[in-house]
N, CA and C atoms of all chains as a GROMACS GRO file, in nm:
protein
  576
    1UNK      N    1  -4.650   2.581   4.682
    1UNK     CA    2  -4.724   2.533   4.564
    1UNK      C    3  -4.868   2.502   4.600
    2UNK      N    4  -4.972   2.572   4.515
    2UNK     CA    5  -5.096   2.508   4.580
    2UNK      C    6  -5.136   2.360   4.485
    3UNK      N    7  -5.241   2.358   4.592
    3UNK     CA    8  -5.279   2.212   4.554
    3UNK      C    9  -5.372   2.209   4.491
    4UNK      N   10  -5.445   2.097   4.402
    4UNK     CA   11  -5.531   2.105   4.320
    4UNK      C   12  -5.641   1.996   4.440
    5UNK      N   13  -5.790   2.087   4.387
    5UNK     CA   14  -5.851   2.050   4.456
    5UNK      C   15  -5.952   1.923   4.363
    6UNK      N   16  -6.006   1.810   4.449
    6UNK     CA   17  -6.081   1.699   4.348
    6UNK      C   18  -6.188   1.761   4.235
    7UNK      N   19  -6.259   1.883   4.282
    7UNK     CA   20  -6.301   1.910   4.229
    7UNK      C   21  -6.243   2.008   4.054
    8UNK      N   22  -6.128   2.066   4.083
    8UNK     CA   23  -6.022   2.069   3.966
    8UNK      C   24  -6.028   1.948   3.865
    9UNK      N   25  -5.959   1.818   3.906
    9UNK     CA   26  -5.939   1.764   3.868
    9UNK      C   27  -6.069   1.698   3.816
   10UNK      N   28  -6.173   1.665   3.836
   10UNK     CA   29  -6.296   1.640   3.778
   10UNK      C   30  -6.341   1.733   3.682
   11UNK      N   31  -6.279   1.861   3.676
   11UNK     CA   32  -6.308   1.969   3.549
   11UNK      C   33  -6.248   1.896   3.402
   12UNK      N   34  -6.108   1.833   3.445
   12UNK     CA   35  -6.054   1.851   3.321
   12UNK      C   36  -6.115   1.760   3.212
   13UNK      N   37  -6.112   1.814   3.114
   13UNK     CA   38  -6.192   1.777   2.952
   13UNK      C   39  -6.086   1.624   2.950
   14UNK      N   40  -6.130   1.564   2.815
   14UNK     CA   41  -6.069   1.464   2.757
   14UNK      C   42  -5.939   1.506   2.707
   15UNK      N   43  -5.906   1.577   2.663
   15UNK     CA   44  -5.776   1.680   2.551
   15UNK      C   45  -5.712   1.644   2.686
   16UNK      N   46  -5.750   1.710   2.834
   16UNK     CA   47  -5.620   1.727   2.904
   16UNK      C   48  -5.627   1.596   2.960
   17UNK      N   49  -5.666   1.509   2.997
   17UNK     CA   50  -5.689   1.416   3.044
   17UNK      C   51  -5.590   1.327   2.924
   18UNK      N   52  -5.582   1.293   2.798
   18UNK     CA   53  -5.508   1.255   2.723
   18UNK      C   54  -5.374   1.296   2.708
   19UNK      N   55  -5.314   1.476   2.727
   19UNK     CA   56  -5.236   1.509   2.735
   19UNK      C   57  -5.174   1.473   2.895
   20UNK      N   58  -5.254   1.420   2.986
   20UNK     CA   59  -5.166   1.403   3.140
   20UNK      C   60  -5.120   1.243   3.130
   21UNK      N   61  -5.156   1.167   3.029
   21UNK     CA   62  -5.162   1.072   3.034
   21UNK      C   63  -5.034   1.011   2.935
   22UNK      N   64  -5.046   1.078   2.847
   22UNK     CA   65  -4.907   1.117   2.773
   22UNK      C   66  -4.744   1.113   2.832
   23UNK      N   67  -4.796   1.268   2.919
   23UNK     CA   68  -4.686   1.300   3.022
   23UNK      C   69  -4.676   1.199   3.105
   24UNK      N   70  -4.774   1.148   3.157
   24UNK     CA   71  -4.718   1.007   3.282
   24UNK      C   72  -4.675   0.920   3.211
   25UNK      N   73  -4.678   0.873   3.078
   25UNK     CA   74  -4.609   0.771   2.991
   25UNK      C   75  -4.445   0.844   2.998
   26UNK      N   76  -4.480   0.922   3.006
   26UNK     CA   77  -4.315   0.972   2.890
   26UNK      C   78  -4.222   0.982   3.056
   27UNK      N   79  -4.294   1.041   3.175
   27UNK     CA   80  -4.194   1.007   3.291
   27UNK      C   81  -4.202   0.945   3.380
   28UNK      N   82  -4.287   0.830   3.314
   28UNK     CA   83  -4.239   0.673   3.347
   28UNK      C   84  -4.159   0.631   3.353
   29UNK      N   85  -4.111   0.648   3.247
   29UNK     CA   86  -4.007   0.555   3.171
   29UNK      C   87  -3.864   0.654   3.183
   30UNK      N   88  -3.917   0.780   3.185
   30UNK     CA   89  -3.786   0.852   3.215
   30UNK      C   90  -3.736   0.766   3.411
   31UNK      N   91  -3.860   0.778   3.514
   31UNK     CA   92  -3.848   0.773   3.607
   31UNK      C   93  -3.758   0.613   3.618
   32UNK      N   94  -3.790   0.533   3.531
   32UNK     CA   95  -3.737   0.383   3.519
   32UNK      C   96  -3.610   0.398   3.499
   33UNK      N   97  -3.573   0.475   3.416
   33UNK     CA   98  -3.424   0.502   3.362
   33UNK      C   99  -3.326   0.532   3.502
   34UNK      N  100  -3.414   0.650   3.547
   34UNK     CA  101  -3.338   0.773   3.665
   34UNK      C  102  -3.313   0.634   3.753
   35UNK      N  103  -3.423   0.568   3.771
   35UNK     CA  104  -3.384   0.457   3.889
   35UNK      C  105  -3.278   0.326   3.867
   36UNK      N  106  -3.270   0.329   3.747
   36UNK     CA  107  -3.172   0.240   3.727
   36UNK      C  108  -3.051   0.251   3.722
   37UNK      N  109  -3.056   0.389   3.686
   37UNK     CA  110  -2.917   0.433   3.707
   37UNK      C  111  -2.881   0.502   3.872
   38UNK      N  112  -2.977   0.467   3.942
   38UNK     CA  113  -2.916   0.493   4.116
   38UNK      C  114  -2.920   0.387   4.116
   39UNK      N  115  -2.928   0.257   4.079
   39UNK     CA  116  -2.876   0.129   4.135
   39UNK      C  117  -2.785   0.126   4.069
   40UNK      N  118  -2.741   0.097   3.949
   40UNK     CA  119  -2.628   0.092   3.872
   40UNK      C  120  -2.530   0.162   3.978
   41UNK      N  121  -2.560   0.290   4.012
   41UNK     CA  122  -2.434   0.382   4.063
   41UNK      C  123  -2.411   0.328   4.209
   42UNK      N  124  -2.524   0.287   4.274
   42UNK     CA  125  -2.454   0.231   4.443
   42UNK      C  126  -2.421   0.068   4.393
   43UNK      N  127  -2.458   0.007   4.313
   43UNK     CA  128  -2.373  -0.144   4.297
   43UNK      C  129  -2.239  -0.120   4.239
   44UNK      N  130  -2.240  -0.029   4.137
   44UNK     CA  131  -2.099  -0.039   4.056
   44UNK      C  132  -1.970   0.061   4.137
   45UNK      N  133  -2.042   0.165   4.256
   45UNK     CA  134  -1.965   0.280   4.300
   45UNK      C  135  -1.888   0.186   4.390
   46UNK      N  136  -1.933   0.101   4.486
   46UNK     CA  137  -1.903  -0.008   4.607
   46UNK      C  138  -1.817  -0.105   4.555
   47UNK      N  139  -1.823  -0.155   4.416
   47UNK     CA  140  -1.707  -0.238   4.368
   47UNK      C  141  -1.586  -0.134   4.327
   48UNK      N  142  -1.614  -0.046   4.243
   48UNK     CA  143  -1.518   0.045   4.161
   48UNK      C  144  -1.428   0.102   4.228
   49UNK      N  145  -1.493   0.206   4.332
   49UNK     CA  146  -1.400   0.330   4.399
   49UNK      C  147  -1.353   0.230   4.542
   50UNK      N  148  -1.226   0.276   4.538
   50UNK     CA  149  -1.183   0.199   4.684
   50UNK      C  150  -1.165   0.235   4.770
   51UNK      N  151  -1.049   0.370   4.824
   51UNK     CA  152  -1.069   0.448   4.949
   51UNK      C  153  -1.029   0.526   4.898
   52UNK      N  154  -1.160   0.687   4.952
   52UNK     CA  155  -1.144   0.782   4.929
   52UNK      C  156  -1.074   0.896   4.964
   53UNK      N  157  -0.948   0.994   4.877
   53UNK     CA  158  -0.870   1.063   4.930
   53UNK      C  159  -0.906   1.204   4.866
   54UNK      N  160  -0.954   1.168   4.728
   54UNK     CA  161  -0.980   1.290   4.646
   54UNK      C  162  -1.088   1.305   4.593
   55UNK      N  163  -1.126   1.381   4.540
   55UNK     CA  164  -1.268   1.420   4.541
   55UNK      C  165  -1.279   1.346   4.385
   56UNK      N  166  -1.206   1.319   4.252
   56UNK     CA  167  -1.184   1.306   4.171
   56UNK      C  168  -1.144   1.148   4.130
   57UNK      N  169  -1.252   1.108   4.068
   57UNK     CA  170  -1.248   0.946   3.997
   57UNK      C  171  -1.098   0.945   3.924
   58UNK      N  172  -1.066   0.845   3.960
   58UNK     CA  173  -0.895   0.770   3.903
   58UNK      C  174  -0.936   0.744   3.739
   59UNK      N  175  -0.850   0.722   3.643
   59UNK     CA  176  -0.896   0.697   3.506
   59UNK      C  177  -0.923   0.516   3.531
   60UNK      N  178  -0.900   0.451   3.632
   60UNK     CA  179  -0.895   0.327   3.628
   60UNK      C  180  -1.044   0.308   3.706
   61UNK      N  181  -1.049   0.373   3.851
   61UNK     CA  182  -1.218   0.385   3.855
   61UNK      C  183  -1.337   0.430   3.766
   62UNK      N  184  -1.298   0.533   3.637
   62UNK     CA  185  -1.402   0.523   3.576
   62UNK      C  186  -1.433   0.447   3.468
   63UNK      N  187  -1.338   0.367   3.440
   63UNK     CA  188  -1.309   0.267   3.334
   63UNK      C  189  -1.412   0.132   3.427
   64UNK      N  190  -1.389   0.161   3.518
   64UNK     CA  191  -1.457   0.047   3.587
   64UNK      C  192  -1.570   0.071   3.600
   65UNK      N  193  -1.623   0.181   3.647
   65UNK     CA  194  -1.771   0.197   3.673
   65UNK      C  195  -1.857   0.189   3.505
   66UNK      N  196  -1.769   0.198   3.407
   66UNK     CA  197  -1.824   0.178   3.261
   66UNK      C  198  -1.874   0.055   3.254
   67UNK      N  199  -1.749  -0.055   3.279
   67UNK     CA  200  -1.741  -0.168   3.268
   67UNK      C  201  -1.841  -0.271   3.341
   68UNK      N  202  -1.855  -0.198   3.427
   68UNK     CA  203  -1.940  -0.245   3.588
   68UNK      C  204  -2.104  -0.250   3.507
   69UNK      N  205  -2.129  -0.141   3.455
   69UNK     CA  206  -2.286  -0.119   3.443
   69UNK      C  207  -2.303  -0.219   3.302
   70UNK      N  208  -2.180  -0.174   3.162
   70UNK     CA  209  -2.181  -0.287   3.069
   70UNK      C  210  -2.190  -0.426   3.087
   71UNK      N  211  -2.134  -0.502   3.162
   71UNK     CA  212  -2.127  -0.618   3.244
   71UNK      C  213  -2.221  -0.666   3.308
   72UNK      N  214  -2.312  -0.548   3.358
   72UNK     CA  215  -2.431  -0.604   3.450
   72UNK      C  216  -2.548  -0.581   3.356
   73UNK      N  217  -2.525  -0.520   3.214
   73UNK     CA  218  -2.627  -0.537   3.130
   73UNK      C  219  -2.629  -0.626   3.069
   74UNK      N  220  -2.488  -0.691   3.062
   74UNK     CA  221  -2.479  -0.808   2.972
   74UNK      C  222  -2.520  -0.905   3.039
   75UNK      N  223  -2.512  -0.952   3.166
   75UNK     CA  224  -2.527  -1.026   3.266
   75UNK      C  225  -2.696  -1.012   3.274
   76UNK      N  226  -2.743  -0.927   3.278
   76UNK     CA  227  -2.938  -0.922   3.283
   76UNK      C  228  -2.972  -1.015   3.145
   77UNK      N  229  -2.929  -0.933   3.038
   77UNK     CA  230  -2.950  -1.002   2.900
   77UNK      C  231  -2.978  -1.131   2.895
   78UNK      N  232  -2.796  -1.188   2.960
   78UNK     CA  233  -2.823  -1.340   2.988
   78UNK      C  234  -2.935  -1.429   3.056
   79UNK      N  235  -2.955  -1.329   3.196
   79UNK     CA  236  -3.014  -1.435   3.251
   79UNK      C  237  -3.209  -1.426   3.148
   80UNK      N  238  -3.218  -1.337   3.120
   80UNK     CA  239  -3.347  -1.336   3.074
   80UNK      C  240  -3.363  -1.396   2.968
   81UNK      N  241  -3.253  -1.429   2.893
   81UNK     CA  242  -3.246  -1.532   2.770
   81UNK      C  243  -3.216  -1.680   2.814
   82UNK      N  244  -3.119  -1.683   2.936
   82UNK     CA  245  -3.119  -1.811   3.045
   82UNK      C  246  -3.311  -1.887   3.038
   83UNK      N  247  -3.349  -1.784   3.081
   83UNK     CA  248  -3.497  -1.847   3.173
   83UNK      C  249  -3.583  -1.881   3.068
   84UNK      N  250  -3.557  -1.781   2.944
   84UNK     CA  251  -3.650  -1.777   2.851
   84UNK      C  252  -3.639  -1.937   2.789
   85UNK      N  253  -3.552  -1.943   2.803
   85UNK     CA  254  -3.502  -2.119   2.730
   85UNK      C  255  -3.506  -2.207   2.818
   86UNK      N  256  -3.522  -2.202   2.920
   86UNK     CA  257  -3.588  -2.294   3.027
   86UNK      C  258  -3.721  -2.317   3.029
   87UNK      N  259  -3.814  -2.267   2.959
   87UNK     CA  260  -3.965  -2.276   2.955
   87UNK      C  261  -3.975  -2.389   2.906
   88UNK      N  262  -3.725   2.476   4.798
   88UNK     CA  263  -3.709   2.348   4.698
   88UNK      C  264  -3.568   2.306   4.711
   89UNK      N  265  -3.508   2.320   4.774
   89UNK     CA  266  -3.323   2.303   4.725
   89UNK      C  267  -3.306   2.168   4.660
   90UNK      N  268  -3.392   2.078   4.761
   90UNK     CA  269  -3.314   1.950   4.700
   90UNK      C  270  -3.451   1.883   4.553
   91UNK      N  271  -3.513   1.979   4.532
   91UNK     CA  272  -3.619   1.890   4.391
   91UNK      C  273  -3.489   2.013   4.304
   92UNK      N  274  -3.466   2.096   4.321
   92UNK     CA  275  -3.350   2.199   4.221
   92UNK      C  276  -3.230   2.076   4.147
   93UNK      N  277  -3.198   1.997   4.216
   93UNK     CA  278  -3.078   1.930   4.209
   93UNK      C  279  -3.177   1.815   4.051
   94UNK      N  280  -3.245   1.741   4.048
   94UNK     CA  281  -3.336   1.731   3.946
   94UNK      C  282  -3.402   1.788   3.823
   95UNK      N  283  -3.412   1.927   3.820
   95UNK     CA  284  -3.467   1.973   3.768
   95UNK      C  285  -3.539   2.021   3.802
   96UNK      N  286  -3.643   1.980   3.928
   96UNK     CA  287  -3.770   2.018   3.934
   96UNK      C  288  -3.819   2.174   3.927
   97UNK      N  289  -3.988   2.147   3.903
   97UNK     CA  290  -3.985   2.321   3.862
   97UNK      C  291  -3.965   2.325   3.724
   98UNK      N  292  -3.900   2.282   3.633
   98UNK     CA  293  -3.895   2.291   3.515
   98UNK      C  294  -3.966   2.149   3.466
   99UNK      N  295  -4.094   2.129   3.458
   99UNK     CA  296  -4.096   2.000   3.389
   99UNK      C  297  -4.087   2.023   3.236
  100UNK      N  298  -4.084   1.858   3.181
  100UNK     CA  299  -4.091   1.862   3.074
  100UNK      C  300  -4.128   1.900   2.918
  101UNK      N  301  -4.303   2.041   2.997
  101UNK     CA  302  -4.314   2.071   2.904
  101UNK      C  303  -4.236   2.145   2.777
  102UNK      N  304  -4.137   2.212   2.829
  102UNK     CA  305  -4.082   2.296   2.688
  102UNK      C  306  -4.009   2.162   2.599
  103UNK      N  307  -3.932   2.061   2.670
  103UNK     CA  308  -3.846   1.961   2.624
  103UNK      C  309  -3.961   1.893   2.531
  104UNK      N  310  -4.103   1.905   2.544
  104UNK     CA  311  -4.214   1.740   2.513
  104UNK      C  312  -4.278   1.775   2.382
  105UNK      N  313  -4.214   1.757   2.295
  105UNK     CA  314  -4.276   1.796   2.150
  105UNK      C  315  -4.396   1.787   2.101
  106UNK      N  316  -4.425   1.626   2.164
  106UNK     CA  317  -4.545   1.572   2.103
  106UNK      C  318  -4.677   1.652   2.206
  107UNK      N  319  -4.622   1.686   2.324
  107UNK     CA  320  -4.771   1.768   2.399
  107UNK      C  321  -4.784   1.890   2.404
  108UNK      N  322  -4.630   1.954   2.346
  108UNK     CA  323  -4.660   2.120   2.379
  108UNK      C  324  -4.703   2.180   2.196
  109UNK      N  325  -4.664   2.086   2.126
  109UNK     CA  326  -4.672   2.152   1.982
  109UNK      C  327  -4.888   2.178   1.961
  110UNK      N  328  -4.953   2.060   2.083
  110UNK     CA  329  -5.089   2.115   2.032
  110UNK      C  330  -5.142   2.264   2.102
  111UNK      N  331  -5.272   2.263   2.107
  111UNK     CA  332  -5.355   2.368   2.125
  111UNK      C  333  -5.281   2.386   2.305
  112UNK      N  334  -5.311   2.529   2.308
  112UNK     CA  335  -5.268   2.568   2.489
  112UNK      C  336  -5.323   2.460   2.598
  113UNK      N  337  -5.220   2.441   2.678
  113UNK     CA  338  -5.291   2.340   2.796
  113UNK      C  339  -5.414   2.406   2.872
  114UNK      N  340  -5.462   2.358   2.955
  114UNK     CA  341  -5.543   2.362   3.054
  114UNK      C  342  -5.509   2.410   3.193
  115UNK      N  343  -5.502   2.516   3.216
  115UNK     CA  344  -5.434   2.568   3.330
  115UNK      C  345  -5.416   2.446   3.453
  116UNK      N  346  -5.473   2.372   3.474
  116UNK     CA  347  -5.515   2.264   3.513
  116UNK      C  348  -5.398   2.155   3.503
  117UNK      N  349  -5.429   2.135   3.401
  117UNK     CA  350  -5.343   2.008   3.305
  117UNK      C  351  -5.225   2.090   3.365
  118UNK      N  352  -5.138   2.193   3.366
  118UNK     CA  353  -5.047   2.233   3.380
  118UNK      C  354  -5.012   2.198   3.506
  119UNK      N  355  -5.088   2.255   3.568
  119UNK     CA  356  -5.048   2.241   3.791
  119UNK      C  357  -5.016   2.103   3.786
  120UNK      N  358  -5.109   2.011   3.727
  120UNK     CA  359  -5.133   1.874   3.758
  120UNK      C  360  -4.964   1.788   3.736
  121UNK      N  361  -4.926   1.865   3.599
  121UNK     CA  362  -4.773   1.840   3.516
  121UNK      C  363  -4.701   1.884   3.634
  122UNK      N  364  -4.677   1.984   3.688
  122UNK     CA  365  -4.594   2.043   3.729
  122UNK      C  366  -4.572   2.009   3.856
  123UNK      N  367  -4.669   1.904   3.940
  123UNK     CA  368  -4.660   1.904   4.066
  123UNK      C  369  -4.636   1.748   4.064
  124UNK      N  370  -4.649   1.698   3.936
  124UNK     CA  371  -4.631   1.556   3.942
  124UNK      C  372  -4.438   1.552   3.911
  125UNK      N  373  -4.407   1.661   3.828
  125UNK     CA  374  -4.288   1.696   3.784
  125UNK      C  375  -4.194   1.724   3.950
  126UNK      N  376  -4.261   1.805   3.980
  126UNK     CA  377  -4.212   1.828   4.124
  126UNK      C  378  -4.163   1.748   4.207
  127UNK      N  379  -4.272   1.628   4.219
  127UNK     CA  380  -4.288   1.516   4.329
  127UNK      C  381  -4.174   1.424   4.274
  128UNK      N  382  -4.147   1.395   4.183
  128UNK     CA  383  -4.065   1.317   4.078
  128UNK      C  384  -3.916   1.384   4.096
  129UNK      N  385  -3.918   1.477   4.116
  129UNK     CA  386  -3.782   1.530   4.160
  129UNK      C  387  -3.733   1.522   4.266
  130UNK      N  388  -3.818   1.513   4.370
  130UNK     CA  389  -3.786   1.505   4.505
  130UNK      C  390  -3.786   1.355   4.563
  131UNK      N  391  -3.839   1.291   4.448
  131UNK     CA  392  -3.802   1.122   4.507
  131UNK      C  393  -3.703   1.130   4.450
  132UNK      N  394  -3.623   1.176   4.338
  132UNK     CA  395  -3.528   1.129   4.261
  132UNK      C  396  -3.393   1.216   4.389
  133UNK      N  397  -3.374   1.272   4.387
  133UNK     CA  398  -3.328   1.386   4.525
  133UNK      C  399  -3.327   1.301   4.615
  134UNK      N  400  -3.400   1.258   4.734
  134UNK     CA  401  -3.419   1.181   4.810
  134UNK      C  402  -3.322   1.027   4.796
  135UNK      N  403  -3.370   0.956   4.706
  135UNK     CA  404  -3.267   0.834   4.640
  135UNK      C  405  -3.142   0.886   4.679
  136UNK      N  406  -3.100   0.974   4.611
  136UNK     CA  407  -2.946   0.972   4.597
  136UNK      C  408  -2.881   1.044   4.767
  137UNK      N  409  -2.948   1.133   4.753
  137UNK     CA  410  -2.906   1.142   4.922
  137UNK      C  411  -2.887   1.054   5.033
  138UNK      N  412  -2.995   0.946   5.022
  138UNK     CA  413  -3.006   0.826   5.086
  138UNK      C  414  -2.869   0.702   5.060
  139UNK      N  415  -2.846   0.669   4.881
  139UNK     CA  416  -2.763   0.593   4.862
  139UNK      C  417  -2.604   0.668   4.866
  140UNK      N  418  -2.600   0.753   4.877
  140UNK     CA  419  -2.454   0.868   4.878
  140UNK      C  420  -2.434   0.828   5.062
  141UNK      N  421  -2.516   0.866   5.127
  141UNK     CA  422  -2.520   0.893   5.290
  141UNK      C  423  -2.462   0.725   5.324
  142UNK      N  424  -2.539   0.625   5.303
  142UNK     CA  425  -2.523   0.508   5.293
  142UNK      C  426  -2.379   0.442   5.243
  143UNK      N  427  -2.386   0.507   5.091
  143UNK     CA  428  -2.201   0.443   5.042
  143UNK      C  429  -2.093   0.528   5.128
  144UNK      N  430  -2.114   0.663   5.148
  144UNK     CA  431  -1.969   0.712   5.227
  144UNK      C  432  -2.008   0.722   5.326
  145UNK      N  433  -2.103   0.681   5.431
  145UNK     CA  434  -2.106   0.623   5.586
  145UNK      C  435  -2.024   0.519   5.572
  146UNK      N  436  -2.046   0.372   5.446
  146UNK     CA  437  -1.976   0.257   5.436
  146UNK      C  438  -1.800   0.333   5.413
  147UNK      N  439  -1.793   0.396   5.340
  147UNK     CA  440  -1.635   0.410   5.302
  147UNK      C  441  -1.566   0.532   5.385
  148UNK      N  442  -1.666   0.605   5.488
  148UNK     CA  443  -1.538   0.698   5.543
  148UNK      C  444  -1.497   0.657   5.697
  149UNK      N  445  -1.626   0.646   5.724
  149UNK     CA  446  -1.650   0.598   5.902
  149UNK      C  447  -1.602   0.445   5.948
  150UNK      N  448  -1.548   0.408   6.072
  150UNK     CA  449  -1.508   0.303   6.115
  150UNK      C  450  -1.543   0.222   6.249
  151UNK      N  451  -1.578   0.121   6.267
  151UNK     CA  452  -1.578   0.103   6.429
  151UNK      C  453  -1.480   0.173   6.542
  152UNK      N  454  -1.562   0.247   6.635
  152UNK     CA  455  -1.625   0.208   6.633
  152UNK      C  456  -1.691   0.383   6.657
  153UNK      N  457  -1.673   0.393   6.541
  153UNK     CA  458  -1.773   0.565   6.530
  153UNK      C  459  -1.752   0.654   6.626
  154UNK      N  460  -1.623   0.693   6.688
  154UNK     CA  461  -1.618   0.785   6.746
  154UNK      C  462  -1.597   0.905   6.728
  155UNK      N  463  -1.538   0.889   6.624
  155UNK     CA  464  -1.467   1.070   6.513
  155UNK      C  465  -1.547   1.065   6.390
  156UNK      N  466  -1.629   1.151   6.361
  156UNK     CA  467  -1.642   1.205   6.236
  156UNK      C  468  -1.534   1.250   6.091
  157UNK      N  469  -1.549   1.192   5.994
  157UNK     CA  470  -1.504   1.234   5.911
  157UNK      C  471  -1.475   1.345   5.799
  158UNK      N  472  -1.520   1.442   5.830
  158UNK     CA  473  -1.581   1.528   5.717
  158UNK      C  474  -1.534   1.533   5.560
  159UNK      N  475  -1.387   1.566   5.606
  159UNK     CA  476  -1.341   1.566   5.479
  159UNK      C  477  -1.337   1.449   5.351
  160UNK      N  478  -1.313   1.344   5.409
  160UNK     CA  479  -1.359   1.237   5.342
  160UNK      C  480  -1.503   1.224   5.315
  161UNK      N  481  -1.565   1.253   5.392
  161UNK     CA  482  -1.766   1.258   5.350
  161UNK      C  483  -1.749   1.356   5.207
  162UNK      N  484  -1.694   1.451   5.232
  162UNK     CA  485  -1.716   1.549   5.145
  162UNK      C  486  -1.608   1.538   4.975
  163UNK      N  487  -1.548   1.443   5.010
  163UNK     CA  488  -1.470   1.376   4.881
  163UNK      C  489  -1.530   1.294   4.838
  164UNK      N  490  -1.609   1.206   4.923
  164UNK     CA  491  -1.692   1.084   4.871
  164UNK      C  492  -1.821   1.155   4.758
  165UNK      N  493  -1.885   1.259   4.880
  165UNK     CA  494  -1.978   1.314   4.750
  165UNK      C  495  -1.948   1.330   4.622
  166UNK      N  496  -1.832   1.430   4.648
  166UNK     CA  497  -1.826   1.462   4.497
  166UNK      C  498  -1.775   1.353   4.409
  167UNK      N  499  -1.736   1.230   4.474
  167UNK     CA  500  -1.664   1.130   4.386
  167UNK      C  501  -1.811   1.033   4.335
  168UNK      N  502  -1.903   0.992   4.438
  168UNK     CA  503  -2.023   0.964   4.407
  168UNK      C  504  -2.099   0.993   4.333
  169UNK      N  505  -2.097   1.124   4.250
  169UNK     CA  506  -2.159   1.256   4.212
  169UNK      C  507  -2.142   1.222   4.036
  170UNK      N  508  -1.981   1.248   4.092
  170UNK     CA  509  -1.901   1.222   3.926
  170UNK      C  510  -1.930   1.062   3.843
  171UNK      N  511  -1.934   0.942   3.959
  171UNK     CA  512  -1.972   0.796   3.911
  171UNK      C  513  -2.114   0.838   3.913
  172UNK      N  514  -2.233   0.886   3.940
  172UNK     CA  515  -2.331   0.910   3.870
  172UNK      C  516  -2.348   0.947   3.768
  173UNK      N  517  -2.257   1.040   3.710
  173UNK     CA  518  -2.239   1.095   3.577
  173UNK      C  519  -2.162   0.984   3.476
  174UNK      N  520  -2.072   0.898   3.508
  174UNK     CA  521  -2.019   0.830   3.436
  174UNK      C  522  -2.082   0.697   3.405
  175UNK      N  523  -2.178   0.646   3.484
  175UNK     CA  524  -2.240   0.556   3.460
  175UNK      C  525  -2.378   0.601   3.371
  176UNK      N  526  -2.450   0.733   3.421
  176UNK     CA  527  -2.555   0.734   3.332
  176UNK      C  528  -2.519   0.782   3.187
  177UNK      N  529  -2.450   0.835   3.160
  177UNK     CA  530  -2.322   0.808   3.056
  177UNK      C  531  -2.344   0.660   2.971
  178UNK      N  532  -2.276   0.608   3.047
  178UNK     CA  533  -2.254   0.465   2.985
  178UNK      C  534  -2.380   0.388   2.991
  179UNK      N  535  -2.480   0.428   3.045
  179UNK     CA  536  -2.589   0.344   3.054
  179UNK      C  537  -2.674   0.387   2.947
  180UNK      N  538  -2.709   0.516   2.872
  180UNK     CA  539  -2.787   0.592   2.814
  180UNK      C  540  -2.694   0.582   2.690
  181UNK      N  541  -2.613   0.554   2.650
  181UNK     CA  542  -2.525   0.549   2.527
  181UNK      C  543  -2.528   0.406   2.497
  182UNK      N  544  -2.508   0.305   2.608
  182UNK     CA  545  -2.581   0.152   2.561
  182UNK      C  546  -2.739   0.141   2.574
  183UNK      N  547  -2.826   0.184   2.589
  183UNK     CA  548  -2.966   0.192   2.550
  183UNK      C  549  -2.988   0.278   2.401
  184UNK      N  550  -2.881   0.400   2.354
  184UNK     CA  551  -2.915   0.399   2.235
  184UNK      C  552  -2.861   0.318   2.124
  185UNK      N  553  -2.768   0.260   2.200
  185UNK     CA  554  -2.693   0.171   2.085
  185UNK      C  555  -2.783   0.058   2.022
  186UNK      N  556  -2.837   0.007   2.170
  186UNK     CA  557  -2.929  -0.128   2.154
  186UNK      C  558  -3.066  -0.076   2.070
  187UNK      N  559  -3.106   0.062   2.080
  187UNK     CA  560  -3.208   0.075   2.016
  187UNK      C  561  -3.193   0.110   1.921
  188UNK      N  562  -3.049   0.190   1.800
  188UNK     CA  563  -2.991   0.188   1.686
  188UNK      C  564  -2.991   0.041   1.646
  189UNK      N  565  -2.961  -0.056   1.686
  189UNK     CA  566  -2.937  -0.210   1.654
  189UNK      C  567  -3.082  -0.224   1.673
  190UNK      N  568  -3.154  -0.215   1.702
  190UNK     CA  569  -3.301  -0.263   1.670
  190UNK      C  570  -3.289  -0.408   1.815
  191UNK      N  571  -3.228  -0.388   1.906
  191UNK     CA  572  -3.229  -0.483   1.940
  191UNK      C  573  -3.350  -0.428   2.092
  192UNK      N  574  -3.386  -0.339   2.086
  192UNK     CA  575  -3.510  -0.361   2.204
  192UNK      C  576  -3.594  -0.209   2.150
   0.00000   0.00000   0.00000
């Protein structure tokens, strides 16, 4: 892949400069998501799955890893409504 | 690229991005700039999971005091790791639209 040189990037107009700025909004927030859900998956995988024989989640491990991430959203909720009422 | 492939990368967002591809043609520019930021974004996202996968089935296949390798179990763990990635972002992306149908964020 080549690289863009500073001087490239000092070309670009306002239009693209607004349109890159756009795109870094939009996979921001995608990137926030992607990362939350690799924590979600190594906190909730370490409680859920127990020892591995098959390559294939149990109906009771994936019931859990549901439960796991619901639980720890409900649990954030709290505490941020916790603190908020502590002010 | 093998492991930005596993992401997407290489394909960024423009065909998916309504609101930036419906105007006037990009900027050949603007494009590289998308595409390499798209890139880089794939390969941290790649990276993560390789790291936390290597990490959880080092924890669940291997034992003190590490003298035998496991393979087959490494290689069950992935795909079991793989599949709880899928089931959680699942459940995580179906309660973020719920909460945002409820007006609640």
């Amino acid at each position: 892949m080549s690289s863009l040189s500073t001087s490239d990037l000092a070309s670009l107009d306002d239009t693209s400069k607004k349109e890159i700025a756009t795109f870094l909004e939009g996979e921001n927030s995608k990137q926030k998501v992607q990362m939350s859900i690799h924590q979600f998956t190594n906190t909730c995988f370490k409680k859920c799955v127990g020892s591995v024989n098959n390559p294939d989640l149990s109906s009771q491990e994936e019931q859990c890893l549901a439960n796991c991430v619901n639980r720890f959203l409900d649990t954030n909720i709290r505490i941020v409504n916790g603190l908020q009422n502590t002010r | 690229m093998g492991l930005s492939s596993i992401f997407g990368g290489g394909a960024p967002s423009q065909q998916k991005d309504t609101t930036t591809s419906a105007k006037a043609a990009s900027n050949p520019i603007a494009i590289e700039l998308k595409n390499q930021i798209a890139q880089e974004l794939a390969v941290a996202n790649a990276t993560e999971l390789v790291n936390k996968i290597s990490e959880n089935c080092f924890e669940k296949c291997l034992t003190f005091p590490y003298t035998s390798r496991n393979d087959p179990c490494i290689d069950q763990c992935l795909a079991k790791y793989m599949r709880s990635w899928n089931v959680i972002s699942k459940a995580y992306i179906s309660r973020i639209q719920n909460a945002s149908a409820s007006g609640e964020i």
